[in-house]
Residue, then its C-alpha position, 0 to 999 in steps of 0.5 A: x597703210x604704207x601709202x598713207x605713212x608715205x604721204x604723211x612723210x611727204x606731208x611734214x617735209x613740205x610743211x617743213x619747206x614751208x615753214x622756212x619759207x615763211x620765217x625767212x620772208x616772214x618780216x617785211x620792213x618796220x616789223x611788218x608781217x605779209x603772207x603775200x610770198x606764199x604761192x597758189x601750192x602752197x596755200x591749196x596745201x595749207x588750207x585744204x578748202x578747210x576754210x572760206x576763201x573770201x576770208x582767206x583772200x581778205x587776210x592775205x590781200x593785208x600787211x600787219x604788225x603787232x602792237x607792243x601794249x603802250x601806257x595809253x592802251x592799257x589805260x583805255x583797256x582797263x576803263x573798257x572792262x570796268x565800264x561793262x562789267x563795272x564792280x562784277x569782278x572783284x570776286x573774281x580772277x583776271x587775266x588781262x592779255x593786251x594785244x597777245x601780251x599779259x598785262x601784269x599790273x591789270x591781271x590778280x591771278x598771283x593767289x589764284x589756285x592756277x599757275x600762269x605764265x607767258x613762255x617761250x615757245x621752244x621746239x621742246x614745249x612744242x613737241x610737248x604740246x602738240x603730243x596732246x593736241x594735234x594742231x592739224x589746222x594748218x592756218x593755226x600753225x602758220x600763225x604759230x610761227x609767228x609767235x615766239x611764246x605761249x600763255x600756259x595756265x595750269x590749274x592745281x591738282x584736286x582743286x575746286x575755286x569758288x571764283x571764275x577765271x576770267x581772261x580779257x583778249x583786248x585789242x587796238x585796231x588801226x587808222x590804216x586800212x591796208x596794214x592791220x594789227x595783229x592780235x595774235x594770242x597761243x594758250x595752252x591750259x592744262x586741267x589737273x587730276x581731279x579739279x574741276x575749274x570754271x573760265x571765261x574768255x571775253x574778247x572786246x575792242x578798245x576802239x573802232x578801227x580794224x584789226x585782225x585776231x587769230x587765237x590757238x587755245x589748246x588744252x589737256x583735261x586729265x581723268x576724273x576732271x571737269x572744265x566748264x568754259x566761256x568763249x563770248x565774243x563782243x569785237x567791233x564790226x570791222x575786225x577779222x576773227x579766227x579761232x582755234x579750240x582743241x581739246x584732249x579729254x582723259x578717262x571720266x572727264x568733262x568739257x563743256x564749251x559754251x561760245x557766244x558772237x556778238x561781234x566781227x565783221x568775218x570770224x571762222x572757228x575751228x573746234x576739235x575734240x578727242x574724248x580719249x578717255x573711257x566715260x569723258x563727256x563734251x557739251x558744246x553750245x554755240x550761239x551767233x548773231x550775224x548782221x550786214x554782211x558779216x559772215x561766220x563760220x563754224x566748223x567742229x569735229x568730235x572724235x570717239x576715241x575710247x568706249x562709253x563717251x559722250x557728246x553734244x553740240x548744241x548751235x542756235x544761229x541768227x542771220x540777219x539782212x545780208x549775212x551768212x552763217x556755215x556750219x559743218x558739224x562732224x562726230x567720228x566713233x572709232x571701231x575701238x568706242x563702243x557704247x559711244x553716244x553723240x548728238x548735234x541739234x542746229x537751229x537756225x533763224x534768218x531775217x531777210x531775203x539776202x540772209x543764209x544759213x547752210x548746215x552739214x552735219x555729218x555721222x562717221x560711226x564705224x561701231x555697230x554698239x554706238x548711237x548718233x542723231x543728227x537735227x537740223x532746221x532752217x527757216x524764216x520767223x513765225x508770221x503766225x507768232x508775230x501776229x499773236x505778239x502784235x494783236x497783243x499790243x507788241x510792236x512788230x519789231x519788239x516782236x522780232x526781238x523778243x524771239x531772238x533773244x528767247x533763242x539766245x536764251x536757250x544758249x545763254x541759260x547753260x553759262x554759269x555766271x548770271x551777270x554775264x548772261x543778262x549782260x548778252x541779252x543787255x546787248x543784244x536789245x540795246x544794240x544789236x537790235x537797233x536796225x530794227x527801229 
């Protein structure tokens, strides 16, 4: 125990190093942002082997800059949300976030039951923040550093809007290959006492140039509270994509996640989850479609820590023509959780000879009055089921679509908004699908 508070000691002292190195070369000139300064010990310290390193490569191999919202942008964005959700939204809240700033004019959460705001992210707010969720991603704290303020949304005490919160992540890309903008957006929601809230975080391009986004959302669900939330990713092919989710559950509350990627040429998701609280319950579904050569990686890690808690992860994946997806899926009970229950189910689907898909699951149960199970399949389409669809009329690759969008449709029936979900399955048959003609 001694050795490990030493080396914890010595942990913070070199982030610390770190960070000063960081904001003292952070800024090259224009405002352009290079993490090329780091050294080999520095980023094996940093990252652990926690994240792909060909997609570390290509985020450090870049310079960025951030993009303040210009009148043009905000005009393009608004006509982009309209046009794919058209007259849906105006029973509705929204919050227009345009390369990482709120735009006001766009956003009509003022007489919404939540409070939000755009603050500056002092080392007190920090201190506050991290208390409730560790961010021991070290990526995510990196990209930290270079943002100076955080969107905090907190939901009222006892309540139970009818209307959905949306949230439009909106980004520009840019023309120049070696200098990407960087959408760079912190959240931190808190779900007050006994309320029970619904959001929807949708992320969508205004054009089709690259660009790189990193998003920390962290977020406090107090007792007897529930959380249902949307993360739906609809990003051209050619941006980058990380993502960090954290959450810290109170006594009898509830979380259920629900993420849906359609978009990104390279995305890695990172979610952590502390049922803190005896009886809270996390529902995690997931679902991607990778095509080309994107990759996708998703790595989630539930934490027992009080008795009597709950959790499933549900993650259906799709790999088309030379993708990959990685999955590693982690449930630790503590000895302190007993009567603890968790469950994760992976279902994968490939296309293609040069397609992958490889699962990790992992059980860390140190509590003999607690249950875990694991499943896990991998496998090439049913010929059989094609055969059946074709001697019936159906095209072979109507066939293929038909089966993948059953398999979405496994994951998009947990999500409560019904324009929503139809409007994924648009998607996936009309443009997804389309390398099948």
């Amino acid at each position: 125990m001694k050795k490990e508070k030493e080396f914890k000691i010595k942990e913070i002292l070199y982030l610390e190093k770190i960070k000063e190195k960081i904001l003292s070369s952070l800024y090259e000139k224009n405002n352009v942002i290079s993490f090329r300064f780091l050294m080999e010990k520095d980023l094996s310290f940093l990252f652990k082997g926690d994240m792909n390193l060909d997609f570390l490569k290509k985020i450090l191999e870049k310079k960025y800059f951030i993009e303040k919202p210009s009148e043009k942008n905000i005009i393009k964005s608004l006509q982009t949300v309209e046009s794919f959700f058209k007259n849906s939204l105006r029973h509705h809240w929204t919050l227009f976030i345009l390369n990482g700033s709120i735009v006001p004019n766009l956003s009509n959460y003022r007489d919404s039951p939540y409070q939000i705001k755009s603050v500056p992210y002092t080392d007190d707010l920090s201190s506050h923040i991290s208390g409730v969720v560790d961010v021991e991603d070290a990526f995510s704290y990196l990209m930290q550093l270079i943002s100076k303020k955080i969107i905090y949304i907190k939901s009222h005490k006892n309540s139970f809007p009818k209307k959905t919160l949306y949230i439009f992540n909106i980004a520009s890309g840019s023309k120049k290959n070696n200098i990407l903008n960087l959408n760079y957006c912190r959240y931190f929601l808190k779900v007050s006492q006994g309320s029970k809230i619904k959001i929807v975080e949708i992320f969508i391009s205004i054009d089709h140039f690259s660009y790189f986004t990193t998003r920390l959302f962290t977020c406090k669900i107090e007792k007897n509270s529930s959380l249902l939330y949307n993360k739906i990713n609809l990003e051209n092919d050619h941006n980058l994509h990380y993502s960090y989710y954290g959450s810290f559950l109170k006594r009898n509350s509830l979380l259920q996640y629900n993420d849906v990627s359609l978009g990104s040429k390279d995305s890695q998701n990172k979610v952590k989850i502390y049922l803190n609280g005896c009886k809270s319950k996390v529902v995690l579904n997931n679902t991607s479609l990778q095509k080309n050569s994107e990759t996708n990686s998703n790595h989630t890690s539930v934490n027992h820590v009080r008795p009597f808690g709950e959790s499933e992860q549900t993650y259906n994946m799709i790999s088309l023509d030379e993708s990959t997806v990685d999955l590693k899926n982690i449930i630790h009970i503590s000895p302190e959780s007993p009567f603890s229950s968790g469950k994760i189910v992976n279902k994968n689907l490939i296309f293609g000879k040069h397609s992958k898909i490889s699962s990790l699951p992992q059980l860390d149960i140190y509590n003999k009055e607690s249950y875990c199970s694991h499943e896990v399949t991998i496998g090439n389409i049913d010929e059989e089921l094609i055969f059946y669809f074709r001697s019936r009329g159906i095209s072979k690759n109507k066939s293929k679509e038909i089966i993948i969008i059953s398999f979405f449709k496994e994951i998009l029936d947990n999500m409560h908004t019904e324009f929503i979900k139809n409007k994924i399955l648009e998607l996936i048959s009309k443009e997804i699908l389309k390398n099948f003609s």
